[in-house]
C-alpha positions as CSV (number, residue, x, y, z in Angstrom):
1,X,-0.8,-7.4,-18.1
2,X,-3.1,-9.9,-19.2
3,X,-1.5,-12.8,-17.5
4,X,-1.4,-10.1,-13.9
5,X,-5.3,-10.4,-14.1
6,X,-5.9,-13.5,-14.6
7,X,-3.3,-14.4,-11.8
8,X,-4.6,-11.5,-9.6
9,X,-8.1,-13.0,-10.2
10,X,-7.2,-16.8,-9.9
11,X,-5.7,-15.7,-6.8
12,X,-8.3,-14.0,-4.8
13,X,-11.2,-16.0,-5.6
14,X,-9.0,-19.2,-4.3
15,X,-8.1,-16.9,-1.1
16,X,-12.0,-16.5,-0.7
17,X,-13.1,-19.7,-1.0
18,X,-10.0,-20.8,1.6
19,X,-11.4,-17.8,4.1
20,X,-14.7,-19.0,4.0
21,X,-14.4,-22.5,4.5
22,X,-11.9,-21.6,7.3
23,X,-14.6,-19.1,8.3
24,X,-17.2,-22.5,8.7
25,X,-15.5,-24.6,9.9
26,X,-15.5,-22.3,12.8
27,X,-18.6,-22.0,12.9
28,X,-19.2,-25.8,12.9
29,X,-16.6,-26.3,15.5
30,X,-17.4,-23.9,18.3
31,X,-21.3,-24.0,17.1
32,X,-21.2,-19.8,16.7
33,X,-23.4,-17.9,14.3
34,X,-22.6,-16.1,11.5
35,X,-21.7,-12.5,11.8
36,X,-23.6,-9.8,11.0
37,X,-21.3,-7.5,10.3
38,X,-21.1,-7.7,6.3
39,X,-25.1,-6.9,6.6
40,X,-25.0,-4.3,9.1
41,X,-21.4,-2.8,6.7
42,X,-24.0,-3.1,3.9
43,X,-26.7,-1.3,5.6
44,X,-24.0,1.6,6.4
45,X,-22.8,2.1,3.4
46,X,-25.8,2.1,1.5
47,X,-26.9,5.1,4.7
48,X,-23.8,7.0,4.2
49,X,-24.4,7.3,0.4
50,X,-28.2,8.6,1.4
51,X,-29.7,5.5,-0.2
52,X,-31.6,2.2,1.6
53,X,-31.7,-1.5,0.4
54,X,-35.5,-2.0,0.0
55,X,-37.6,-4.2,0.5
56,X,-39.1,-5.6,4.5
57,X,-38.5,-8.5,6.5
58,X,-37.3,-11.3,5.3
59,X,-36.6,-10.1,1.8
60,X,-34.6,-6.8,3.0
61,X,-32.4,-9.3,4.9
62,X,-32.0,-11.7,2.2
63,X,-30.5,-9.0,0.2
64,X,-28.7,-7.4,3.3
65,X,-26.7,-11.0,3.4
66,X,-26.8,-11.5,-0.1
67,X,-25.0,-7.9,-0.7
68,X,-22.3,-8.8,2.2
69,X,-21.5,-11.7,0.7
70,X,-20.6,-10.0,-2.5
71,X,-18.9,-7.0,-0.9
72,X,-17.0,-10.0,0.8
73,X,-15.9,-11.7,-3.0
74,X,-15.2,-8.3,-4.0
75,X,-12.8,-7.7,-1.5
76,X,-11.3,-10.9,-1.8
77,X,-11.1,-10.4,-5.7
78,X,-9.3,-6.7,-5.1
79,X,-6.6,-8.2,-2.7
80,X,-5.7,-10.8,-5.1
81,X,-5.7,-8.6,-8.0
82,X,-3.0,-5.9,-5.8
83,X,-0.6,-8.5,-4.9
84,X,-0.5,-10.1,-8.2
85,X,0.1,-6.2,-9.6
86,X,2.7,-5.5,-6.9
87,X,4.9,-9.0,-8.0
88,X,4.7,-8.5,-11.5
89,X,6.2,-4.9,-10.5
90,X,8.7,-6.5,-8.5
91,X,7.7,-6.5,-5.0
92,X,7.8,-10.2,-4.4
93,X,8.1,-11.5,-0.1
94,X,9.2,-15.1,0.8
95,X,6.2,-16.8,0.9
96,X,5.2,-16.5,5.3
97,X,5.7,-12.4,5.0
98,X,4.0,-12.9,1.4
99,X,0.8,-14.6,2.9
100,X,1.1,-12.1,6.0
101,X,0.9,-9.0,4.1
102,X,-2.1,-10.8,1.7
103,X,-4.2,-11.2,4.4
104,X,-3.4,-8.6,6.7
105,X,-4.2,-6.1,4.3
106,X,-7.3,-8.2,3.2
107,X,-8.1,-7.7,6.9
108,X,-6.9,-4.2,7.4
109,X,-9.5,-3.4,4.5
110,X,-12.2,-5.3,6.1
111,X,-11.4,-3.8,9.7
112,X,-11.4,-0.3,8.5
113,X,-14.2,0.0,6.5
114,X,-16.2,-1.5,9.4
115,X,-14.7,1.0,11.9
116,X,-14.7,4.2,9.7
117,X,-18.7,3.5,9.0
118,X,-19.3,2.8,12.6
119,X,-20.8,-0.6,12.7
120,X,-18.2,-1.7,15.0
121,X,-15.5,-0.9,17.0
122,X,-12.3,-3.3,16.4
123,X,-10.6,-1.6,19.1
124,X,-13.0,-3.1,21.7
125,X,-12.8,-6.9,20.2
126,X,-11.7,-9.7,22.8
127,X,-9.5,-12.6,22.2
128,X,-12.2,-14.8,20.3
129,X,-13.1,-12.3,17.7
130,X,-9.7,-11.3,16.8
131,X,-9.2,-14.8,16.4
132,X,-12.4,-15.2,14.1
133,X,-11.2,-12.3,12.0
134,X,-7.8,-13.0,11.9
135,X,-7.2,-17.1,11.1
136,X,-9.5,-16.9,8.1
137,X,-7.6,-13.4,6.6
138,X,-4.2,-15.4,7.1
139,X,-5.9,-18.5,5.4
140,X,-6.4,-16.3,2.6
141,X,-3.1,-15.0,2.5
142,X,-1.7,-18.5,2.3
143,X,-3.8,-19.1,-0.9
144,X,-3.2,-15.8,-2.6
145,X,0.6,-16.1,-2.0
146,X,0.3,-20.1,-3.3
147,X,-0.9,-19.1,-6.3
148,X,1.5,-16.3,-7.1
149,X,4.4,-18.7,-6.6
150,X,2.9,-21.3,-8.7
151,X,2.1,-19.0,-11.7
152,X,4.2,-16.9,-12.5
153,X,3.5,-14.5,-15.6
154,X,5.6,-14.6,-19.0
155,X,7.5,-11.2,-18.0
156,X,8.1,-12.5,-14.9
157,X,10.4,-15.7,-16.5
158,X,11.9,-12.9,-18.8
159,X,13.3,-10.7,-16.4
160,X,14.3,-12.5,-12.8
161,X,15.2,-10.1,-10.3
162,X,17.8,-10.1,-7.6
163,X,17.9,-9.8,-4.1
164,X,17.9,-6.1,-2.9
165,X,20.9,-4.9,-1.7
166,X,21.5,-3.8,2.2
167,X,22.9,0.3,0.6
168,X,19.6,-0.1,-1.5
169,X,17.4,-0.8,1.8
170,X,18.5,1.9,3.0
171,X,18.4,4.4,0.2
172,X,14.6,3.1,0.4
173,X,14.8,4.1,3.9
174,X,15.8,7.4,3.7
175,X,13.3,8.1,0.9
176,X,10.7,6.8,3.1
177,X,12.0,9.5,5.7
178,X,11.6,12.2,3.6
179,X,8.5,10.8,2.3
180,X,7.2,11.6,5.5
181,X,8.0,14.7,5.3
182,X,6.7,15.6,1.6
183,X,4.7,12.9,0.4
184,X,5.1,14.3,-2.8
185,X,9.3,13.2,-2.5
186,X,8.2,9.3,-2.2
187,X,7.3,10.0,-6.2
188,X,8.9,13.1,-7.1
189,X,12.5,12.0,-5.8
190,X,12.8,8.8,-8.4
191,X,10.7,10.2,-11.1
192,X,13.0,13.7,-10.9
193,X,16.8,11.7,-10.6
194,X,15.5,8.9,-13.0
195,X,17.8,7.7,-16.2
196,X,16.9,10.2,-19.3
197,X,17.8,7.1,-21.7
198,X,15.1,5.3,-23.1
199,X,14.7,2.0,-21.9
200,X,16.6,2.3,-19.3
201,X,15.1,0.5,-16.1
202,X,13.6,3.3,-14.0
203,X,13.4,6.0,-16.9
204,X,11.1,8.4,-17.0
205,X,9.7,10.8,-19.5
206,X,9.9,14.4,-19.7
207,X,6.0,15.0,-19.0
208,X,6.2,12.5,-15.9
209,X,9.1,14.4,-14.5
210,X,7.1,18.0,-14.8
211,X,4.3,16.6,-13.6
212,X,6.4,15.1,-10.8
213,X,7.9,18.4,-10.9
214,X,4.5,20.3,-10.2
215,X,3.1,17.9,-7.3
216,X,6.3,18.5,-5.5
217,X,6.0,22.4,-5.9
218,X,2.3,22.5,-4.8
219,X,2.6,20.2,-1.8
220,X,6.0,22.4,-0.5
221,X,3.5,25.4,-0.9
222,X,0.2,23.9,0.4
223,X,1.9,23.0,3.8
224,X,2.6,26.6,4.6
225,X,-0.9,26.7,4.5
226,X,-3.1,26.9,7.9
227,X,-6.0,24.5,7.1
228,X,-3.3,21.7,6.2
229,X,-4.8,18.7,7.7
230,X,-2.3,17.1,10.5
231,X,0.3,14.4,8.8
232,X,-0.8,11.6,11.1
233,X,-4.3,11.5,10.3
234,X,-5.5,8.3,8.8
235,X,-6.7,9.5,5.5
236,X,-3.0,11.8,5.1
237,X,-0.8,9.4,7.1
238,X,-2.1,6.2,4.3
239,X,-1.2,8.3,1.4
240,X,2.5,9.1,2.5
241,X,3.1,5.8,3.6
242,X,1.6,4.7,-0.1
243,X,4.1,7.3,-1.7
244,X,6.9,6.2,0.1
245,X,6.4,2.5,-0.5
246,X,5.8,3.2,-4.3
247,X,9.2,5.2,-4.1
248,X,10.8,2.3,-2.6
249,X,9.5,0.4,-5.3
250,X,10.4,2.7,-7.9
251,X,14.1,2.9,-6.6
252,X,14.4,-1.0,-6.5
253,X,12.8,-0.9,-10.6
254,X,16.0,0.8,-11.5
255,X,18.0,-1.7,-10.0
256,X,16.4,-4.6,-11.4
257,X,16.1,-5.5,-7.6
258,X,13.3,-7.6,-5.6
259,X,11.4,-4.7,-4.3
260,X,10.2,-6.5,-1.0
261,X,12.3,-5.1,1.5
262,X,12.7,-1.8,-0.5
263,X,9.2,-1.5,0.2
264,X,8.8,-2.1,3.8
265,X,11.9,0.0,4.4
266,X,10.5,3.0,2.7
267,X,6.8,2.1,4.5
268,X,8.9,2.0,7.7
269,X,10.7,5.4,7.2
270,X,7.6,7.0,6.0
271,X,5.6,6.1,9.3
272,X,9.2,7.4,10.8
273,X,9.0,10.9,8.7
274,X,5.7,11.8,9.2
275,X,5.5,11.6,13.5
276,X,8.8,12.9,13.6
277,X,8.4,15.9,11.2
278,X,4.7,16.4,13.4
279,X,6.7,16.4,16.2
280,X,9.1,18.9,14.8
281,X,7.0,21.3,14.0
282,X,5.1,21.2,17.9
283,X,8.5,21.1,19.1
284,X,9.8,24.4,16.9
285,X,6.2,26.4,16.8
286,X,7.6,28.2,20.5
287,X,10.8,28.8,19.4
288,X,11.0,29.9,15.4
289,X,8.5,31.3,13.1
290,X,6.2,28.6,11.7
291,X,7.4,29.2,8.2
292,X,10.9,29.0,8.7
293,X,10.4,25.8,10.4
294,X,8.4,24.4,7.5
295,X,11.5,25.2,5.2
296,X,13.9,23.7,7.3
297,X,12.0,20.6,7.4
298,X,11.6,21.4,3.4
299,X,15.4,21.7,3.3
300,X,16.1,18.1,5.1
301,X,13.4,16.2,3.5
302,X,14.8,17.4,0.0
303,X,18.3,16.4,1.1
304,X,16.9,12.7,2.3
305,X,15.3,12.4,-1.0
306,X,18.6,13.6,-2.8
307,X,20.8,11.0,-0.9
308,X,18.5,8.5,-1.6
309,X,18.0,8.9,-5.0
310,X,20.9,10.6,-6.4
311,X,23.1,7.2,-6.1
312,X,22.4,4.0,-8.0
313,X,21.4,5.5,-11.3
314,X,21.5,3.6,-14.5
315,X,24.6,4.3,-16.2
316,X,24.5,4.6,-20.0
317,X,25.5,1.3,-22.0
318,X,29.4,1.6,-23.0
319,X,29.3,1.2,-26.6
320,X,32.1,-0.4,-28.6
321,X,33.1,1.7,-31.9
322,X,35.3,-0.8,-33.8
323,X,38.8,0.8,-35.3
């Protein structure tokens, strides 16, 4: 774990000294100013938790920038630390998707918290400031995905993993499907069907599976519910997709398999899952009871999760007993 940390750490802080020298040389080109948005982020956040940065004038903007820029190291610190966790734990892209998802998600982080505090509106950005936001995130996905290469933990040079198999994409696909329909399953499904042998890749314990057990139970009963929030909300719609891709990750673990396209697959089926079941359940409220549309939709996601999981188990070792 020790040498994930470091990596994850080495990582980001080279990605945010790459961003933010792409970020000025910008600024020296095209002769721009600096944003304001980490400040006016800052200033939010500091609103929305019913506090205030003190101080006036120049010394309450001093710290304003001063705040932003750590809130920016921070974030660029957190993104290297997540895809340093997510190869040591398998997930490892060729190095363009590798430097795509880095900074994209560096971005996506950025983006939303600036929307969802309401400093800004990405939706209303033109060409230029996509392009300001959106070079300097992929310069930092470069670096973070450089460094990941290059350094590769101990474990990592222990245990190699393969390429993941096309049936194993798709079992990662159909988990993400049912995912979308119990986020729960994207968990539940490997953690349930795992090997019971210990030390076998993938194996679970018999308190993870009852606990698996139990989250599966209360999220079948607490969508029956009438204040369940709607699926494709962002807060809801996040977590499945984060439950399906840690199912896909999980079902490529057993495997011993590079859990990149796993992943994505399951990420994919998930976004799938959820508008599709949504639409389901608009599409059968005229025609069927409410509830006995929920357990039909119950019924097929536990039979996605079931053919998904159910095959490519870990077989016990064959032992030979000598005569």
């Amino acid at each position: 774990m020790t040498g994930t940390l470091l990596r994850g750490l080495a990582a980001g802080a080279l990605g945010t000294v790459v961003l933010d020298a792409v970020n000025h040389l910008d600024m020296a080109v095209r002769g721009r100013p600096a944003s304001s948005v980490p400040e006016r982020t800052v200033e939010a956040a500091a609103s929305a938790l019913g506090r205030d940065v003190p101080g006036r004038g120049q010394a309450r903007r001093s710290r304003l920038g001063a705040l932003g820029a750590l809130a920016g190291t921070a974030n660029g610190l957190a993104g290297g630390l997540l895809a340093s966790a997510l190869r040591s734990a398998g997930v490892r892209f060729p190095a363009p998707v590798g430097a795509l998802v880095a900074g994209g998600t560096s971005m996506a982080l950025t983006d939303g918290a600036v929307a969802a505090l309401g400093v800004e509106d990405p939706r209303t950005w033109g060409r230029e400031e996509w392009l300001a936001d959106a070079v300097p995130h992929l310069a930092y996905g470069a670096a973070v995905q450089a460094v990941l290469e290059g350094v590769p933990t101990e474990a990592e040079r222990a245990a190699p993993v393969r390429p993941a198999s096309a049936g194993l994409t798709a079992r990662a696909l159909l988990l993400g499907l049912a995912a979308g329909g119990r986020s729960s399953l994207g968990l539940a499904g490997p953690a349930l069907t795992a090997p019971t042998r210990p030390g076998a890749p993938g194996h679970r314990s018999r308190p993870a599976r009852l606990v698996a057990l139990a989250s599966l139970a209360g999220e079948v009963m607490a969508d029956k519910q009438p204040g369940t929030p709607d699926r494709t909300q962002p807060g809801p719609l996040v977590g499945r997709l984060a439950a399906a891709a840690a199912g896909g990750r999980a079902l490529a673990a057993r495997e011993r398999a590079n859990g990149a396209l796993p992943v994505l697959a399951a990420a994919v089926g998930g976004l799938a899952g959820s508008v599709g079941g949504l639409r389901w359940r608009r599409w059968a409220l005229s025609r069927m009871p409410d509830l006995q549309a929920a357990l039909l939709e119950d019924a097929v996601a536990l039979g996605l999760a079931a053919a998904a999981c159910l095959p490519g188990r870990s077989r016990p070792l064959l032992v030979a007993v000598p005569r």
